[in-house]
C-alpha positions in Angstrom: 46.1 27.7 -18.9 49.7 26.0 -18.4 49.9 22.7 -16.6 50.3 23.2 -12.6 52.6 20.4 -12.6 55.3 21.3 -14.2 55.9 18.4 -15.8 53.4 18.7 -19.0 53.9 16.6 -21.9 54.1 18.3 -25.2 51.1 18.2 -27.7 53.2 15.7 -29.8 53.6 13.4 -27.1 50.2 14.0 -25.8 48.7 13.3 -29.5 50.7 9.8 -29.6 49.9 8.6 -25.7 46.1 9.1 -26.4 46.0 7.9 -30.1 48.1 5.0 -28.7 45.9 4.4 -25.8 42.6 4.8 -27.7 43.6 2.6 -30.3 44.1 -0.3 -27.7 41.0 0.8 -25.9 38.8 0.4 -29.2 40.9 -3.0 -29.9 39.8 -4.3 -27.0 36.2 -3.4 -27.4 35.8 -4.5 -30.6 37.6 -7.6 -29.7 34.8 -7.9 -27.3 32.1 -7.2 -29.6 33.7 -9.6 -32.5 33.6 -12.2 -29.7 30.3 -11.8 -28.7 29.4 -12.3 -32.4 31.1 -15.4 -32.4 30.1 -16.8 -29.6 26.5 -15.9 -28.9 23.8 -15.2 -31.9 22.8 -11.6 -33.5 19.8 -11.9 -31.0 22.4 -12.1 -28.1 24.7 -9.8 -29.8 21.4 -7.2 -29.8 20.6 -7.5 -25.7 23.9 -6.5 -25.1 23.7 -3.6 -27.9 20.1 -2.5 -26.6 21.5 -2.9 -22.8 24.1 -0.1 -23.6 21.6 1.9 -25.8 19.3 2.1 -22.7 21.3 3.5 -20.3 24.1 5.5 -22.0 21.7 8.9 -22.8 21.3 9.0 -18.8 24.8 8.5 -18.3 26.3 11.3 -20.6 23.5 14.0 -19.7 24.6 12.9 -16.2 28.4 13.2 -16.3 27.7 16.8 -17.0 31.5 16.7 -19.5 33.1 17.1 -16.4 35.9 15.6 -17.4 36.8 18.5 -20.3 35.2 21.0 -17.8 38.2 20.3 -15.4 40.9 19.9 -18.7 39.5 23.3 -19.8 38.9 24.5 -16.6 40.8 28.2 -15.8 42.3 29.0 -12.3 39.0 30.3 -10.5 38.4 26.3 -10.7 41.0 25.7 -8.2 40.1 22.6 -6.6 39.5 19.4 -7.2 36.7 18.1 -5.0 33.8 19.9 -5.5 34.5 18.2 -9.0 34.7 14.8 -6.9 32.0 15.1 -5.0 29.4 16.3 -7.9 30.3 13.3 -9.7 30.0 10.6 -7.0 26.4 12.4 -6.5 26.0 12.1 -10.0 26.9 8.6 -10.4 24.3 7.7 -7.6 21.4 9.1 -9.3 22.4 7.7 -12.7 22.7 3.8 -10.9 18.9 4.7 -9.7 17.6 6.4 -13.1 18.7 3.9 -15.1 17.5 0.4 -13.1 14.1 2.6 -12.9 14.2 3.4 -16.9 15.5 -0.8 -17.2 12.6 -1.6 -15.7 10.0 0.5 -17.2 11.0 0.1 -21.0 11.3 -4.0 -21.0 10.1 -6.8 -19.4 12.9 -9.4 -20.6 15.3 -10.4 -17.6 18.4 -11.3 -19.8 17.6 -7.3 -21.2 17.1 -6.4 -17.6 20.2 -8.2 -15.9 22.6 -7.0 -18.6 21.4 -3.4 -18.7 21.9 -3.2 -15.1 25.2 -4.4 -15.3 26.4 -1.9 -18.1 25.1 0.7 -15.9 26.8 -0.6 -12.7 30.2 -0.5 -14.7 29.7 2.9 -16.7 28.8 4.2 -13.2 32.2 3.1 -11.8 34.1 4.0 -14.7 32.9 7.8 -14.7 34.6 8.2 -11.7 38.2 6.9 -13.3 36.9 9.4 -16.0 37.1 12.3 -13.9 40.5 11.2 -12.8 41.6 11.1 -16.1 40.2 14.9 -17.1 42.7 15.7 -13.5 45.7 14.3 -15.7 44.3 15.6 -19.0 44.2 19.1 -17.3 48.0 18.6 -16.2 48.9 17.5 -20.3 49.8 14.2 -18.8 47.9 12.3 -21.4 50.1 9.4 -20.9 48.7 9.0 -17.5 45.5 8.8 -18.3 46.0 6.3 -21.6 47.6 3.9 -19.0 44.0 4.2 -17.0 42.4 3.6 -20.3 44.3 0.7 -21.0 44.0 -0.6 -18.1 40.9 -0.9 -17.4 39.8 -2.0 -21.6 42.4 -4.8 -21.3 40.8 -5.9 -17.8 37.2 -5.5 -19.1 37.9 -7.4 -22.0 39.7 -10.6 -20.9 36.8 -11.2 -18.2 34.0 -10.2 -20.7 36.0 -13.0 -23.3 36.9 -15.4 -20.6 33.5 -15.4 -18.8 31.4 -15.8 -22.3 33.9 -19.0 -23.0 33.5 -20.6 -19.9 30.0 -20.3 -19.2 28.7 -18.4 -22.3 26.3 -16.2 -19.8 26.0 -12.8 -21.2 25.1 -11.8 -17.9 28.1 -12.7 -16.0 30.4 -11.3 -18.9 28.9 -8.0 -17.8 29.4 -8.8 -14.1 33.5 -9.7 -15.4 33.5 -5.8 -16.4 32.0 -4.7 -13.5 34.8 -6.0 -11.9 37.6 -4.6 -14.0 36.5 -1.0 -13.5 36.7 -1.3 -9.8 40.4 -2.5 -10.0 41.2 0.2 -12.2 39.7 2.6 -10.3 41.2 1.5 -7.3 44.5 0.0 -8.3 45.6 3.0 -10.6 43.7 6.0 -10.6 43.1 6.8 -6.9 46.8 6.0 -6.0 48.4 7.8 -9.5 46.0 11.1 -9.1 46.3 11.0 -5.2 49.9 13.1 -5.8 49.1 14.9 -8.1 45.9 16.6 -6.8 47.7 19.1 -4.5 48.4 21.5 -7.8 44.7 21.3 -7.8 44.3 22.4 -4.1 46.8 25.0 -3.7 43.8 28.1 -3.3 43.8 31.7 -1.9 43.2 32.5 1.1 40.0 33.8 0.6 38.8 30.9 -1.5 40.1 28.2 1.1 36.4 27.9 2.9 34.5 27.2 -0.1 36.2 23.9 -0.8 33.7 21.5 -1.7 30.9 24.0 -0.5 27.2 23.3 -2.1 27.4 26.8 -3.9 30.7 25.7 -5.9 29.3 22.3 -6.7 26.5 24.0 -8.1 28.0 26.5 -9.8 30.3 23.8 -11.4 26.9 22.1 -12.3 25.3 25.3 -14.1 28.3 25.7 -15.9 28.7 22.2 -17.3 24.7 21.8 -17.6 24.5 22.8 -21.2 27.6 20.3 -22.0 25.4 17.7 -20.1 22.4 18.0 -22.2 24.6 18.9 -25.2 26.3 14.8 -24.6 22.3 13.8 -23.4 21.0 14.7 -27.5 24.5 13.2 -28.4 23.8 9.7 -27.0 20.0 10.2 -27.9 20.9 10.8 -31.4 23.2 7.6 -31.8 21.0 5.6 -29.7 17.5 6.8 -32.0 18.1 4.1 -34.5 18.9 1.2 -32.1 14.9 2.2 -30.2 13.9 1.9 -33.4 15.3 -1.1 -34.5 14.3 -3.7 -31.2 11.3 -2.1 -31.9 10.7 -2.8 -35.7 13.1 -5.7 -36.1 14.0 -7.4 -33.1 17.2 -8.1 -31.6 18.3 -10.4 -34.1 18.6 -7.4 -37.1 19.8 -4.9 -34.6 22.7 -6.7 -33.4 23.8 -7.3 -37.1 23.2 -3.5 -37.2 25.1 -2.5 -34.3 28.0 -4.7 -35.2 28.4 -3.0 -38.2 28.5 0.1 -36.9 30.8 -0.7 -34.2 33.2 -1.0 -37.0 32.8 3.2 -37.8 33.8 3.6 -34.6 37.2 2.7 -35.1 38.4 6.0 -37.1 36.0 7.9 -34.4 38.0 6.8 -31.7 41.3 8.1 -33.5 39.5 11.4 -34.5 38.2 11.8 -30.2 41.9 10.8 -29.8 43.2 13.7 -31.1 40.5 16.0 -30.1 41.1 15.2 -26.5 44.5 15.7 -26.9 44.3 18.9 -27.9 41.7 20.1 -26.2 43.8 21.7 -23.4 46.0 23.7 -26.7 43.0 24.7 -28.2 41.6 26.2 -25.1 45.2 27.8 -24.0 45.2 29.3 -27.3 41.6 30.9 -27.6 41.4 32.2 -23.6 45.1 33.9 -25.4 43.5 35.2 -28.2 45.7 33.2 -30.6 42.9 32.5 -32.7 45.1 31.9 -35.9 47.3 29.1 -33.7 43.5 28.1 -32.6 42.5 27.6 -36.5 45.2 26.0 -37.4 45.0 23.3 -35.0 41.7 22.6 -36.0 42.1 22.6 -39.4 44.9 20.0 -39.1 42.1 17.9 -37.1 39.9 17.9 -39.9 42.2 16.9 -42.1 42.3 13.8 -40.1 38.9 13.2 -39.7 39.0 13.7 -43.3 41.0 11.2 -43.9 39.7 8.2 -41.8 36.5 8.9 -42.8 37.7 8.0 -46.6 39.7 5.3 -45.5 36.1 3.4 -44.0 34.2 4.4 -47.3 37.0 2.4 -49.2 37.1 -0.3 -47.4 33.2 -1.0 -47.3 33.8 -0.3 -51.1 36.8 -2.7 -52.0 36.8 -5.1 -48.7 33.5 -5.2 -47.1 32.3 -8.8 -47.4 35.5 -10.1 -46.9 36.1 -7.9 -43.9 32.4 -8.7 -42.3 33.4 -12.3 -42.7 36.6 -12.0 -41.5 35.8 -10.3 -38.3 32.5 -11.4 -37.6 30.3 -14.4 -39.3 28.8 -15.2 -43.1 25.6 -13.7 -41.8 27.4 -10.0 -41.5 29.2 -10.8 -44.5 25.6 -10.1 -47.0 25.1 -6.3 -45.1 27.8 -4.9 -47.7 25.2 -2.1 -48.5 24.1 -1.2 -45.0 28.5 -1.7 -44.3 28.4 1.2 -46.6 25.9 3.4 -45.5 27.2 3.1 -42.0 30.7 4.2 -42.9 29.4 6.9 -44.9 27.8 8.3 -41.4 30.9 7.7 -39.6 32.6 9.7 -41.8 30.6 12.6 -41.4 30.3 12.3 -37.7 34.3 12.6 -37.4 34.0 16.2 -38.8 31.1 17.2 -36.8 33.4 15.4 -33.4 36.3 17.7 -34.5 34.0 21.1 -34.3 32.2 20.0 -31.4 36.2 20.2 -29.4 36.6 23.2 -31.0 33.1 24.1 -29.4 34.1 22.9 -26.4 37.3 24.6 -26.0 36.1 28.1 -27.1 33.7 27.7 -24.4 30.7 27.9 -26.8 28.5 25.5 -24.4 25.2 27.0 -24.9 25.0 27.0 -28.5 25.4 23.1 -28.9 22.3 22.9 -27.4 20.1 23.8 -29.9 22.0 22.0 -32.1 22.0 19.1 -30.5 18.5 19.3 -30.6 18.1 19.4 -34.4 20.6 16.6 -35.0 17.8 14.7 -32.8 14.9 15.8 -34.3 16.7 15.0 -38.0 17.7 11.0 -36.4 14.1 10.5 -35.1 12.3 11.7 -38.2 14.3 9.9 -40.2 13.6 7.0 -38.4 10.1 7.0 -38.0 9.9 7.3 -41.9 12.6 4.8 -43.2 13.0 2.2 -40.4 10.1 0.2 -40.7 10.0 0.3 -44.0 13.9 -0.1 -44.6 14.8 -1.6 -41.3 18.4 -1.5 -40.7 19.3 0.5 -43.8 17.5 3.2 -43.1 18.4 3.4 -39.5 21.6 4.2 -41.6 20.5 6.5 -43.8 19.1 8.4 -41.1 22.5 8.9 -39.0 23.8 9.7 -42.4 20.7 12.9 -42.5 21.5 13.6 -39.1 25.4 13.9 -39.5 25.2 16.0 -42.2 23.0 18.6 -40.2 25.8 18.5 -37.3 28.5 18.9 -39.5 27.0 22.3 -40.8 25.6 23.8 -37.4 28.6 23.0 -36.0 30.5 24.9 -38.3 28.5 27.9 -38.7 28.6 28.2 -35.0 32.5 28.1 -34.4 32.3 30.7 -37.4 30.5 32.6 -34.9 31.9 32.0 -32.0 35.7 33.2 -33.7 34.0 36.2 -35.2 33.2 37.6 -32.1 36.0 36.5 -30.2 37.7 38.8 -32.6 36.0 41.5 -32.3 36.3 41.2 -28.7 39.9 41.4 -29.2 39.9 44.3 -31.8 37.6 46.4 -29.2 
């Protein structure tokens, strides 16, 4: 599945555009989130971390993946506006499902006003994210960092600027509301606008089902199991935060979210590379090259390997000073749960790298069920150590559930290669 462009980056390049533009795009959000713990309490730092635990399993089951279904997508997926058009239907009924859910699960306005917000924002923003699956289709990674960057630098100087002039948590969210619609229209309508024509260039005989209802919804059964695949994803990372507000209040769970904001970072290296070679991986197993398929993913582990190690030593060595470094003295005393939470991270970077791997082989159905087990494993592990434990045992339990991923996912790209290869052999 060769770029229709013409003008494809190579993997290398593609590797360092998105590791470049992910590392700016996690700067900026942690330059948010270290803000936010400067300038507002734990309590405040918690509304804004429950606001974008409420609405983000909606979101992701929404967005169906379309973004790696149209990276991955092979030429009987030749145009790009049924795509278009599922996602801006998609985007509607995620803005309505998640002021309804805002509602129902809390009766605090400053919860209410600033989930609302988050949702208004993802909502545009998964629209520039589709955009940016056009470019990651074309290997044009570069392209789509710039939207990335873009929009993170935007997002973050209003959220920052707003909380320091008025310190209203409320209209921070607004100021990033904001950014997303410049980005959207300012870069990736105009940038994607030329290059969409590669996309549009179908047969004859395909010409009248452009944008028809029974493409979109074949492109919707299709990408369904991704969908509820990301949908368990966001559940199981957003388990422990329910749990949290619910058991310890706002105050402890933005103390806990901070801290695990801070695993994040080597995540958003690891999905770096992942996306990058997402559109390789996939070239490579649709070719049968399922050696050059193994050995790409091997090198990814080797990353994830190796970030993940790199977080456990520095909670080990440097976590009080780091905590009070980038946050407050209060963080500073969670050197345990810092830990704990890198310890989770770690393992979640392996089970990221087999879920692209996954993803690219096409093996969409299978992350389903095991999904569904990572969610089962976070919620019982939950209900037995967070109210006891609070916060460290909302840790322990991602650390359960990543350790279930990490071997489903591995036994099924075992799998999934086996009988690829016998496929091949037959």
């Amino acid at each position: 599945m060769k770029s229709q462009q013409g003008d494809a980056l190579s993997l290398r390049a593609n590797v360092w555009w998105t590791l470049a533009g992910n590392i700016i795009y996690a700067g900026t959000l942690w330059g948010m989130f270290t803000a936010l713990t400067k300038l507002a309490t734990p309590g405040t730092v918690g509304v804004y971390a429950y606001g974008l635990a409420l609405s983000a399993p909606i979101l992701l089951f929404l967005n169906l993946q379309l973004r790696a279904v149209v990276a991955t997508a092979g030429p009987d997926y030749f145009s790009f506006r049924p795509f278009l058009r599922l996602r801006v239907n998609t985007a509607a009924v995620f803005l309505l499902l998640s002021t309804l859910a805002v509602l129902f699960v809390s009766d605090d306005p400053r919860i209410r006003l600033v989930a609302i917000g988050i949702a208004v924002a993802r909502c545009v923003d998964s629209i520039s994210d589709l955009y940016r699956g056009l470019m990651q289709r074309d290997e044009r990674m570069d392209l789509a960092s710039k939207s990335i960057v873009l929009q993170s630098v935007l997002s973050s100087t209003a959220f920052v600027g707003t909380m320091l002039i008025s310190g209203d948590l409320t209209h921070a969210v607004a100021g990033t509301v904001l950014a997303a619609l410049v980005t959207l229209l300012a870069y990736d309508l105009p940038v994607t606008r030329l290059r969409r024509q590669s996309l549009q260039r179908a047969t004859t005989q395909h010409a009248a089902e452009r944008g028809s209802v029974r493409t979109i919804w074949g492109i919707a059964v299709t990408a369904l199991p991704l969908g509820t695949v990301m949908l368990l994803i966001s559940l199981a990372g957003n388990i422990p935060r329910y749990f949290m507000e619910k058991h310890g209040g706002t105050s402890e769970l933005g103390i806990y979210a901070a801290l695990a904001y801070l695993a994040v970072a080597g995540g958003v290296v690891v999905n770096a590379l992942g996306q990058a070679a997402t559109p390789r991986l996939a070239q490579d197993f649709h070719a049968g090259e399922l050696s050059s398929f193994m050995r790409l993913i091997r090198r990814l582990l080797m990353f994830g390997v190796a970030f993940g190690l790199a977080g456990i030593v520095l909670a080990l060595v440097l976590g009080s000073w780091t905590l009070e470094l980038l946050y407050t003295a209060e963080y500073a005393r969670e050197t345990t749960l810092f830990l704990i939470v890198m310890i989770g991270g770690a393992l979640s970077y392996l089970g990221s790298v087999y879920g692209y791997a996954l993803t690219a082989a096409l093996t969409f159905k299978s992350q389903v069920p095991i999904q569904l087990g990572v969610v089962a494993v976070t919620a019982a592990a939950c209900a037995w150590l967070v109210p006891t434990h609070g916060a460290v045992g909302a840790a322990w339990a991602v650390v359960l559930a990543a350790t279930f991923q990490v071997v489903a996912n591995a036994l099924a790209l075992r799998l999934s290669l086996r009988r690829a290869s016998c496929r091949l052999q037959a």
